[in-house]
C-alpha positions in Angstrom: -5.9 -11.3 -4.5 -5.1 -8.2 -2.2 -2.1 -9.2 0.8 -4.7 -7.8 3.2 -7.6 -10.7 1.6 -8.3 -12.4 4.9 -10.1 -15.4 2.8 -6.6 -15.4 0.9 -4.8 -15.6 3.8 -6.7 -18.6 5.7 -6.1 -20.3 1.8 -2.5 -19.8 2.0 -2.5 -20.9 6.0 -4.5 -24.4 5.0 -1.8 -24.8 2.0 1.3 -24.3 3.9 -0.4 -26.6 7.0 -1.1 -29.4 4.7 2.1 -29.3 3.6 3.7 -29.7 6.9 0.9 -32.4 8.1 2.6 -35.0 5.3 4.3 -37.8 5.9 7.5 -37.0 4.4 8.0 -33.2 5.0 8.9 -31.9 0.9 10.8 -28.6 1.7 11.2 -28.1 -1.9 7.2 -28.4 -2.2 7.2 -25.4 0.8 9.9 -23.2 -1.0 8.0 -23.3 -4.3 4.9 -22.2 -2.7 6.4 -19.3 -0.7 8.1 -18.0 -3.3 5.6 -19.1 -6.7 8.4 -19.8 -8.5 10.6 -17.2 -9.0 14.0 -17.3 -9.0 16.8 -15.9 -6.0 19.3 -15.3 -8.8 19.3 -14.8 -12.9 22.3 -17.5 -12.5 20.9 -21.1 -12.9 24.0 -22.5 -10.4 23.2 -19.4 -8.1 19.6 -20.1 -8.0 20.3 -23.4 -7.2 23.0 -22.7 -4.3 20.8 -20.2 -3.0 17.4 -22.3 -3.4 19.6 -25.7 -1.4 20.5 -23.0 1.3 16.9 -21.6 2.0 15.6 -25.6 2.4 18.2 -25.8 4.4 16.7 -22.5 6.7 13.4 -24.5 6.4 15.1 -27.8 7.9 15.8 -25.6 10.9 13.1 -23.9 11.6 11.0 -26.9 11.2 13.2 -28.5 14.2 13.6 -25.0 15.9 9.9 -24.6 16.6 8.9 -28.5 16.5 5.3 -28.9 18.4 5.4 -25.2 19.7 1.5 -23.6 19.1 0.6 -20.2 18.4 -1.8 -18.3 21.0 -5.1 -19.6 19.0 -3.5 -23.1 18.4 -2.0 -23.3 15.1 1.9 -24.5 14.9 4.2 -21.8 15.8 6.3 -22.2 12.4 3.1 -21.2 10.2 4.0 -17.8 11.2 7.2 -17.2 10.0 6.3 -19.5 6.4 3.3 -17.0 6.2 5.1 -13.9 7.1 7.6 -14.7 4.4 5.3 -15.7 1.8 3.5 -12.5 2.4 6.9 -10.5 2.4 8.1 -12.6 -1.3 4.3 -11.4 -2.6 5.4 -8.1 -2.2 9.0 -8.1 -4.2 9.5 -8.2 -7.8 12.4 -9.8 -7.7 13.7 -11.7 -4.9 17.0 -11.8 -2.7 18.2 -14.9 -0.6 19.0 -12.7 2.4 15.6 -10.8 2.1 14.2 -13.6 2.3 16.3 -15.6 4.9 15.6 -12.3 7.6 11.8 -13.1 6.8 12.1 -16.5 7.7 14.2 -15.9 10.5 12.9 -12.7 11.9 11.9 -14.2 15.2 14.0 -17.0 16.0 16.4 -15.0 18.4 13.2 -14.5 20.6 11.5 -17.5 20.2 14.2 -19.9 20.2 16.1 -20.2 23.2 18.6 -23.0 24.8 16.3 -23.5 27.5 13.4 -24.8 25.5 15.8 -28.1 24.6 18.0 -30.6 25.9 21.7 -29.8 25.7 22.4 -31.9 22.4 19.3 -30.8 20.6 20.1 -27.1 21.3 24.1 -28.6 19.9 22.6 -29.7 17.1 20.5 -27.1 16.2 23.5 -24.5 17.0 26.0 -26.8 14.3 22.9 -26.7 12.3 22.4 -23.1 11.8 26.6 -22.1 12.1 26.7 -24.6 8.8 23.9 -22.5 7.4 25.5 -19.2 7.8 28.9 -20.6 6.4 26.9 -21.2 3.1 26.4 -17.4 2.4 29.1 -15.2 1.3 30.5 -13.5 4.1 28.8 -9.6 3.0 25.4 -11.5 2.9 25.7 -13.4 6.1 26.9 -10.1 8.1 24.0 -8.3 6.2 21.3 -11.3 7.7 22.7 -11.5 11.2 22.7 -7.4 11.6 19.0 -7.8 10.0 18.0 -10.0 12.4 19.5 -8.3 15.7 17.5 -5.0 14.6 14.6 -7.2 14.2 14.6 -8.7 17.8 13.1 -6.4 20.6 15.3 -6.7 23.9 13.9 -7.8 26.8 14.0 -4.5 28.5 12.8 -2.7 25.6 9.4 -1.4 24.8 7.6 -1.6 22.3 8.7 2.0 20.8 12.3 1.6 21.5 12.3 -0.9 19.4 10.5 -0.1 16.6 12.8 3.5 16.9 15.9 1.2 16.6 14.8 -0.4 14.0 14.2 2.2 12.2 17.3 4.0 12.8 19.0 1.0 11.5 17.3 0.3 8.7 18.0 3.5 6.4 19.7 2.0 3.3 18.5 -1.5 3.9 14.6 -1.4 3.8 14.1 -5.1 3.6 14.2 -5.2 7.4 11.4 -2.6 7.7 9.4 -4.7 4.7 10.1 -7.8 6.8 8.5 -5.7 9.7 5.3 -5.2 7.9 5.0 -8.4 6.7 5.7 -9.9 10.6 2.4 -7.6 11.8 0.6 -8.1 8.6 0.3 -11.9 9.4 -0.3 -11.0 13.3 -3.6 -9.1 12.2 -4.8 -11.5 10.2 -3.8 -14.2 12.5 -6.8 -13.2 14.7 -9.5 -15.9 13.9 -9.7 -19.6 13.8 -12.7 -19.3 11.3 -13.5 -21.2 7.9 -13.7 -17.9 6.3 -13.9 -13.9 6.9 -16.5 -12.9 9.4 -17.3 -10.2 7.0 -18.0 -12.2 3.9 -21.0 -11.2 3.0 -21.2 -8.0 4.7 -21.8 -4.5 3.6 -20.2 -2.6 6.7 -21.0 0.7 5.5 -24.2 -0.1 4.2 -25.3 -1.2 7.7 -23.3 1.9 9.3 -25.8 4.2 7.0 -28.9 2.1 7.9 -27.5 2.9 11.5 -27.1 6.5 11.2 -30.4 7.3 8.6 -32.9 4.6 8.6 -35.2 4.7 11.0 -37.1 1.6 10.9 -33.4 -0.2 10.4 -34.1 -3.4 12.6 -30.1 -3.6 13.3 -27.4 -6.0 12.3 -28.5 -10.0 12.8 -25.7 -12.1 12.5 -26.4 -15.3 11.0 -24.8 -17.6 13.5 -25.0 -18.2 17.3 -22.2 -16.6 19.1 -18.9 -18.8 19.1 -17.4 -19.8 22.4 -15.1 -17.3 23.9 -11.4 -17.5 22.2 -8.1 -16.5 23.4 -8.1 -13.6 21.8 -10.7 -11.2 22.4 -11.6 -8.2 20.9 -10.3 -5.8 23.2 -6.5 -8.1 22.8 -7.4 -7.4 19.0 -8.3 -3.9 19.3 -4.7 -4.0 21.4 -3.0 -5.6 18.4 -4.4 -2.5 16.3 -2.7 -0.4 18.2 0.6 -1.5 17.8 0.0 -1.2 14.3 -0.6 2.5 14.6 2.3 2.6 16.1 4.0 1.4 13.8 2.7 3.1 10.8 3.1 6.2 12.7 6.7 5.9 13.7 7.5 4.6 9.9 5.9 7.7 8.8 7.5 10.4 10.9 10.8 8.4 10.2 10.5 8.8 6.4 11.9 5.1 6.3 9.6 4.0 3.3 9.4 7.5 1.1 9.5 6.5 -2.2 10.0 2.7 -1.6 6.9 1.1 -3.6 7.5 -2.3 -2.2 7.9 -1.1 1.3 4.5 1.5 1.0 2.5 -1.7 -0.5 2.8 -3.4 2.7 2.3 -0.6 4.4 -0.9 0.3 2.5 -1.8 -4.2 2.8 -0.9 -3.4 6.6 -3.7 -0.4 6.8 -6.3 -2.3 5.0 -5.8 -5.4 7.3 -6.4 -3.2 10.5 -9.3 -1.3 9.0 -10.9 -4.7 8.2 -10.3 -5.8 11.8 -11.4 -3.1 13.5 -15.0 -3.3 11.5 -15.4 -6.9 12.3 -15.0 -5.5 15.6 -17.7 -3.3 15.5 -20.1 -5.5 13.6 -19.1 -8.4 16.2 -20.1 -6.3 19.1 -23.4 -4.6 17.3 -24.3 -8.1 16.3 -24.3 -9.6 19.6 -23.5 -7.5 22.4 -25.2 -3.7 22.2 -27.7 -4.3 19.6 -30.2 -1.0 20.3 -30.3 0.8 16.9 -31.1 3.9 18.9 -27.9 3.8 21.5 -25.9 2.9 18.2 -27.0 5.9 16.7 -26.4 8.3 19.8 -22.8 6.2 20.3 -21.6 6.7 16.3 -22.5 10.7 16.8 -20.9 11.0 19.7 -17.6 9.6 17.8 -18.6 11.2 14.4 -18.2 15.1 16.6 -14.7 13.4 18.4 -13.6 12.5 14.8 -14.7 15.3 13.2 -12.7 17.5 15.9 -9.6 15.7 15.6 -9.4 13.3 18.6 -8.6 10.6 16.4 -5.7 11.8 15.1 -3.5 12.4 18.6 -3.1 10.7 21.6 -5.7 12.1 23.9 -5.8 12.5 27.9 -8.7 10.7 29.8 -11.8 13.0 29.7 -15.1 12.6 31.7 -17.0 14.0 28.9 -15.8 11.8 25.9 -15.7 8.1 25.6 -12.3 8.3 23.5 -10.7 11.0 25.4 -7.5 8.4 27.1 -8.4 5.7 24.9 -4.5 4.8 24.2 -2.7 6.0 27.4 -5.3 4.3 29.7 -6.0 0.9 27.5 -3.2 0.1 25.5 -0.3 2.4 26.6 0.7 0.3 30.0 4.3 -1.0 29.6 3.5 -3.4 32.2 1.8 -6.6 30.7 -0.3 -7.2 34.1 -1.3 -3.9 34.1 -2.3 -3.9 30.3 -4.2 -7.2 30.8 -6.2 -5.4 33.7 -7.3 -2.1 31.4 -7.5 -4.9 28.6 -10.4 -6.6 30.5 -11.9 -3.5 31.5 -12.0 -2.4 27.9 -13.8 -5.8 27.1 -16.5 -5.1 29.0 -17.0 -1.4 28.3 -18.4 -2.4 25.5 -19.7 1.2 24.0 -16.4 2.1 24.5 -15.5 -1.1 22.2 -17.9 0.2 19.3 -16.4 3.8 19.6 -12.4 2.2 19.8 -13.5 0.5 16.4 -14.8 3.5 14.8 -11.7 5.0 15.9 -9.6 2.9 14.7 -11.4 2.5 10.8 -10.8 6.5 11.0 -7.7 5.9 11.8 -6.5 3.2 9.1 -8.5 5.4 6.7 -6.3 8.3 7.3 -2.9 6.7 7.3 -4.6 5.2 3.6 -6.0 8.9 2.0 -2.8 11.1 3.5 0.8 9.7 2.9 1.8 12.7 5.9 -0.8 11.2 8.2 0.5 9.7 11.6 -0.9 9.8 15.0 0.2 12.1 17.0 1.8 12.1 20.3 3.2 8.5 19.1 7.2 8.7 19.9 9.7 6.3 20.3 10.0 7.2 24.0 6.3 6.0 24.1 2.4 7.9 24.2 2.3 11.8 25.1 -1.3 13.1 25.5 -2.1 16.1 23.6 
């Protein structure tokens, strides 16, 4: 199955949660799944040394994140297991340091002294020292670089970062795979569901009947609507938009050029977000601004903005088009408050929802059919209107 399968994915979150609901934890059980197998080294005694030393990364992350929950609920340590099985699904061949800065790609943000007492956090330190001692002293330099590029700073946005880490990564592209992998679990991390919200589902089919058919009665989901989550669809809209920043500052960078492993998560990445952003729409169609005939009028209006090339720069606010502003007024706010405010707004705008989708499925789509395509007015100093 595809990396971007969101049914795939919600099989390999129930595998890798059952695993850690037994009684006695089997890291070698958790290992074997992650990486299906394969081998960290051709040399049996290698393999083995290198195999004992990843358990061992498991051991700490296990007692590193403990009881801690995800936003929607889900332990906290599903995310890195995920994000590295996804990463060791894109290799041919594996390395113990690739994936060691997969499984530890967060733990300098999310694991800090203050979250334990002082000989926990002891113990954990010893824990993770002994670890590092384990790796020859080239592979262990290598994995705590990785992960220092990996980590944003506190006073950093979101650009910065991903600028740094891209300066830093030329000649080591496992950290920029590790990257994709990291946001291609966050997109599909979106829904506590038994299954895809599009199974089923013809999007484009329904966009024709839309756009052409005029006796189309519109989209009926088959279910009530679900209680409101945590994550809404403007936050997930939000979420898309740091994946086009991504993409877009991993394509003007020239990172990934010619790396098939990197550009397969990349291309897992786009399909991801472009599956997203039309369970947005067909969320929001399906319950919330179900007139065929404002649909219609709506999809036009973003075909013409398309069609003239809105979608592919940053735009400034514009009385006259929905779009026009769309990133510098909803999503572009360095300030979390202040994002959570035009968030909110955006939620309840929402034709302006619909026409964010749309935007965004043109968006993914581009990034997909042009390997040149990025966004722009996307820089690592942050959004510049066009």
């Amino acid at each position: 199955m595809p990396l971007y399968d969101l049914n795939e994915f919600l099989r390999l979150s129930s595998a890798l949660n059952y695993n850690l609901s037994a009684a006695s934890l089997n890291r070698y059980n958790i290992l074997t799944f992650i990486i299906r197998g394969q081998k960290l080294d051709p040399d049996e005694k290698a393999d083995r040394e290198y195999k004992a030393i990843v358990m061992e990364a498991l051991s700490y992350l296990f007692a590193a994140f403990g009881q801690k929950r995800r936003r929607l609920g889900p332990m906290a340590v599903l995310h890195p297991l995920r994000a590295t099985a996804l990463f060791a699904r894109s290799e041919k061949t594996l390395n113990p340091v690739g994936l060691l800065t997969a499984l530890f790609h967060d733990i300098l943000e999310d694991v800090q002294s203050t979250d334990f007492a002082a000989p926990q956090w002891r113990q954990l330190e010893g824990q993770l020292c002994a670890l590092l001692q384990r790796l020859p002293p080239a592979a262990e330099e290598s994995l705590t670089s990785r992960l220092v590029h990996l980590t944003r700073r506190s006073d950093e946005s979101y650009f910065r970062y991903i600028g740094r880490l891209l300066e830093n990564s030329r000649g080591d592209l496992d950290t920029v795979r590790v990257k994709l992998a990291d946001r291609l679990d966050n997109t599909l991390d979106m829904h506590i569901v038994m299954q895809d919200p599009l199974e089923g589902i013809d999007f484009f089919e329904n966009l024709f009947q839309i756009l052409f058919v005029n006796n189309f009665s519109g989209y009926l989901p088959d279910q009530a609507h679900s209680p409101p989550l945590e994550l809404n669809g403007a936050k997930r809209l939000y979420q898309l938009f740091k994946n086009a920043v991504l993409l877009s500052l991993i394509r003007q960078n020239g990172v990934v050029r010619d790396d098939p492993v990197a550009e397969n998560i990349f291309d897992a990445l786009c399909a991801a977000s472009l599956k997203e952003a039309q369970r947005n729409f067909m969320h929001v169609v399906g319950y919330h601004f179900t007139d065929t005939g404002q649909q219609r009028a709506l999809l036009l209006e973003v075909m013409q903005y398309c069609h003239s090339g809105g979608s592919d720069r940053v735009t400034r606010p514009d009385a006259h088009q929905l779009l026009d502003g769309l990133f510098s007024t909803y999503f572009g706010p360095d300030a979390k408050g202040v994002r959570d405010q035009r968030l909110d707004e955006l939620y309840h705008n929402k034709p302006l929802m619909i026409s964010a989708a749309i935007g965004f499925i043109v968006i993914f789509l581009s990034f997909l059919n042009d390997q040149h395509y990025y966004v722009k007015g996307i820089g690592t100093d942050g959004i510049t209107p066009l």
